[in-house]
C-alpha positions, 0 to 999 in steps of 0.5 A: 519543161523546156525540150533540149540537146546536149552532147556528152563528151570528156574534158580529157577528149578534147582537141589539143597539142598537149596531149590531152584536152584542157582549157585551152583555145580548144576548148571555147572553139568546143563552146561555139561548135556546140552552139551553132550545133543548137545544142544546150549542154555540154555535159563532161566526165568528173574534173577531179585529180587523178592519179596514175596507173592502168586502173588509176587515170580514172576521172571516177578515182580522185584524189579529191572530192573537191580539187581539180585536175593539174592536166586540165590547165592550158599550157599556152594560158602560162605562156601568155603570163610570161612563166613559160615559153613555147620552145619549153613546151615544144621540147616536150612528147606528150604522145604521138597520136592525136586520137589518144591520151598518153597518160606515161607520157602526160605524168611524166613531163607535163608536172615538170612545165607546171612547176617551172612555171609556178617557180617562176610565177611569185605566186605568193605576192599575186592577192589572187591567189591569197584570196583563193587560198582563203576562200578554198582552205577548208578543203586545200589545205588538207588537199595539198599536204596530202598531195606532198607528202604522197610524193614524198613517199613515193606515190604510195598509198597513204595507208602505207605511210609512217604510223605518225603521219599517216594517223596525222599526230600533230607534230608530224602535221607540223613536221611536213608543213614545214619541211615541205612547204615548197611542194605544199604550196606548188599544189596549191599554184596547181588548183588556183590555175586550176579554178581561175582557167575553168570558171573562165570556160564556163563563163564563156559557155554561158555567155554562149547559152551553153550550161555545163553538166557536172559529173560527181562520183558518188564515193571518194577514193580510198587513196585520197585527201578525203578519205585521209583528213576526215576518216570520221565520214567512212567506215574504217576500222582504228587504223584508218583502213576500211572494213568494208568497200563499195561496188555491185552484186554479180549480174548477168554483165560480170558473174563475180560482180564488180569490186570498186575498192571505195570506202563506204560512208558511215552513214550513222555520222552524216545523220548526226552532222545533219549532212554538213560534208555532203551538203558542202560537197553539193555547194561546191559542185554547183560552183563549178557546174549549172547542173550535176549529175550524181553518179550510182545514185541508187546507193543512197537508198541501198549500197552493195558493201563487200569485205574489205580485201575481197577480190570478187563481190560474191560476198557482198551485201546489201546496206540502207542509205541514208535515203531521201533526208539526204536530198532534203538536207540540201535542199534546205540548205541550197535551195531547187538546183539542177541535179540527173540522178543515175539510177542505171543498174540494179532497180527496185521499188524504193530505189524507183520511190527515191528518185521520184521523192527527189523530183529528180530526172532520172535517166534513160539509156536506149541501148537498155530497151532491146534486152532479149533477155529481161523485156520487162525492164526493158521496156522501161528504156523504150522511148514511147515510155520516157516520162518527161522528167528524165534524161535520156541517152543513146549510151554513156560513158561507160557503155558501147558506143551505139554503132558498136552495140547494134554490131554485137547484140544478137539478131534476134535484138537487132530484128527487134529493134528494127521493128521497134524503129520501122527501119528494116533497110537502113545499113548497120553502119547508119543505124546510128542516126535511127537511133538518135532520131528514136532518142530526140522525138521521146518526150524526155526534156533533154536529150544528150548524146555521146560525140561518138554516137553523132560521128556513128563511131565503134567500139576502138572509140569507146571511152571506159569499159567497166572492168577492165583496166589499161585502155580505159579514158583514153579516147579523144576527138580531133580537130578535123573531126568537128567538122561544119557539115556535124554541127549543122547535122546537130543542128537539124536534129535539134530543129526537128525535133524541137530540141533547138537552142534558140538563144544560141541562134539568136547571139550567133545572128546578131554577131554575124549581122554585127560582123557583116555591119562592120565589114561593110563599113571597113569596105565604105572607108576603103573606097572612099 
């Protein structure tokens, strides 16, 4: 397996003027920063649509397993069709900080722009956009209905809705097709813009030697297209609302356990349908990204199902998953494709046999492996233990960044891992770069670290704090910070250890010979 390096770093956190990061010029400067950084991977938080709220701007609580989100599109892409102007753009307040994502203000004006343009646009007479409603009903359809009958009744959740609509009889169906047509077909502008922006990036990543990992959650939102169109996939009871919900046990993290609100699948219905909807799910996942990583991945051998309407998991339990014929199913249908289990939390035997049934890399973060508490788990997130088919981070998403883990653990677990990295004098401030060297030499084929843990961020920059709610996906990256000097740090590290993206280099030497070639032609036809 080929050594490489990524960096982990959210759509969301990118650099823009729009107050969230999105498709825009932005983000291909991300591209060409990451590939004279060496790096091989940009790896990105889940893309779907999210709803709104101080639990819900989460990437891991979509309306859709399969739409994208409208906040992504690049505003400056709808100017240069002509169906905005830059004066309407500037008039807007996305939010004052450049370091923050203010989703008050992004909910509140940036749909305004987008249906302007889509008003303006005569969407229905581009053949692009037929063939991509085509090509897309199976799931756009549903999507898009459900998204305008939700803001017909308020952003409510959809088991609150009329009996009739929210049990979808026929002629209620009918019914707001028709009434609300406009709307249906103003979501459905949305993912089209959607999809044809981002396959745009990603093919300018891969033409750059960049791959992208995906991320896919494992449940779907309770409020949610999914879970509203096919309530025959989840465990509901006969009006459609679930019996019982997903989250984890109480551990020594959060005493009453963590309760998600996801409906559980009913497995049992997904054995009979050899699959079809996850196998679908997967097909679509690996049209958007090169590799996936599946969230909870342990939760498809054993998942935590707790009552419906519980606030605590106390009383949870634990369930069979469908297990490896699952993963067989998809391979047989798809064939090998790149998938990162994340088998982080609570592990058993079978889980442990599950990954290693799959073939998958599994992940390891370090920050797991200086743990006073359980040195015996411990020690699987050691990096001298890392076998190659894995994965390994310095944190993720939804853990302390590593300059701020190293401030709060206890001495004892600072001396140890000091000891552990044989770097007594190094100031805590720099502990950062010990850390990534530990991660880079393990023998882990790739090794991908969060943008904070480059920069030797703390805490303030953290992106999710599993638990709470309100500041949560909110951290993002300025212009001024992805800076030359970190890219050619990035790069040393990739050389030294043998992680170097050689084919990046390559293309970016022969553009600059290209360019010198030219400039000295231009120079040439000057003088003469």
């Amino acid at each position: 397996m080929k050594r490489s390096a990524g960096v982990l770093l959210s759509v969301t956190s990118l650099p823009s003027r729009y107050g969230i990061g999105c498709f825009s010029r932005e983000a291909y400067d991300f591209v060409d920063w990451l590939a004279r950084a060496g790096q091989t991977y940009w790896q990105i938080l889940p893309l779907g649509a999210t709803s709104y709220g101080a639990s819900s701007d989460s990437p891991y609580q979509a309306y859709s397993a399969f739409a994208g989100n409208p906040y992504f599109i690049s505003l400056d892409d709808l100017v240069e069709e002509g169906v905005l102007t830059q004066a309407e753009i500037d008039e807007v307040n996305f939010g004052d900080d450049p370091a923050d994502v203010d989703y008050h203000a992004l909910h509140a004006h940036r749909f305004k722009l987008l249906r302007r343009a889509y008003e303006r646009s005569d969407i229905s007479r581009n053949p692009e956009y037929r063939q991509f409603v085509r090509e897309n009903g199976w799931w756009l359809d549903d999507y898009a209905l459900f998204m305008a009958v939700h803001g017909f009744f308020g952003d409510k959740i959809w088991t609150e809705w009329p009996q009739d609509i929210r049990l979808r009889w026929g002629y209620a169906l009918d019914y707001y097709r028709r009434e609300l047509y406009f709307d249906i077909e103003f979501h459905m502008y949305m993912q089209f813009q959607f999809d044809r922006q981002w396959k745009k990036l990603k093919a300018y990543a891969n033409s750059r030697h960049i791959r992208i990992v995906g991320d896919i959650p494992i449940y779907v939102s309770p409020d949610g297209a999914d879970v509203w169109s096919h309530p025959e996939l989840f465990k509901l009871d006969e009006n459609k609302r679930p019996t019982a919900i997903a989250g984890c046990p109480p551990d020594g993290f959060a005493a009453d356990g963590q309760v998600w609100g996801n409906p559980l699948y009913d497995w049992d219905y997904h054995r009979q349908t050899n699959f079809s909807w996850w196998v679908t799910r997967m097909w679509h996942s690996f049209q958007l990204y090169d590799v996936v990583r599946i969230d909870h991945f342990r939760g498809f051998d054993e998942y935590f199902s707790i009552p419906y309407g519980a606030d605590t998991a106390r009383d949870g339990h634990w369930e069979k998953g469908p297990g490896i014929a699952l993963f067989n199913r998809i391979k047989e249908c798809l064939g090998d494709k790149a998938v990162i289990a994340e088998d982080l939390g609570y592990m058993t035997d079978s889980v442990r046999r599950l990954v290693r049934d799959t073939g998958y890399p599994n992940m390891k973060v370090l920050e797991f492996a200086f743990d006073s508490r359980d040195t015996g788990a411990a020690n699987d997130y050691l990096p001298h233990n890392y076998p190659e088919n894995c994965v390994v981070y310095t944190g993720t998403h939804d853990n302390e960044t590593i300059v701020g883990w190293f401030e709060g653990i206890k001495e004892e677990e600072r001396r140890m891992a000091r000891e552990y990295l044989c770097d007594p004098y190094t100031p805590a401030r720099e502990m950062h770069k010990p850390f990534i060297s530990a991660a880079m030499m393990s023998h882990a084929a790739t090794c991908i670290i969060p943008i904070q843990d480059y920069m030797g961020l703390d805490n303030s920059c953290r992106m999710n704090q599993p638990s709470t709610v309100g500041k949560n996906w909110r951290w993002r990256v300025t212009k001024a910070q992805l800076t030359d000097a970190l890219a050619e740090e990035l790069n040393r590290f990739a050389k030294r250890y043998g992680r170097m993206n050689w084919d990046a280099e390559k293309l970016l030497e022969a553009e600059a010979k290209a360019a010198q070639e030219e400039a000295e032609k231009a120079a040439k036809q000057a003088d003469a």
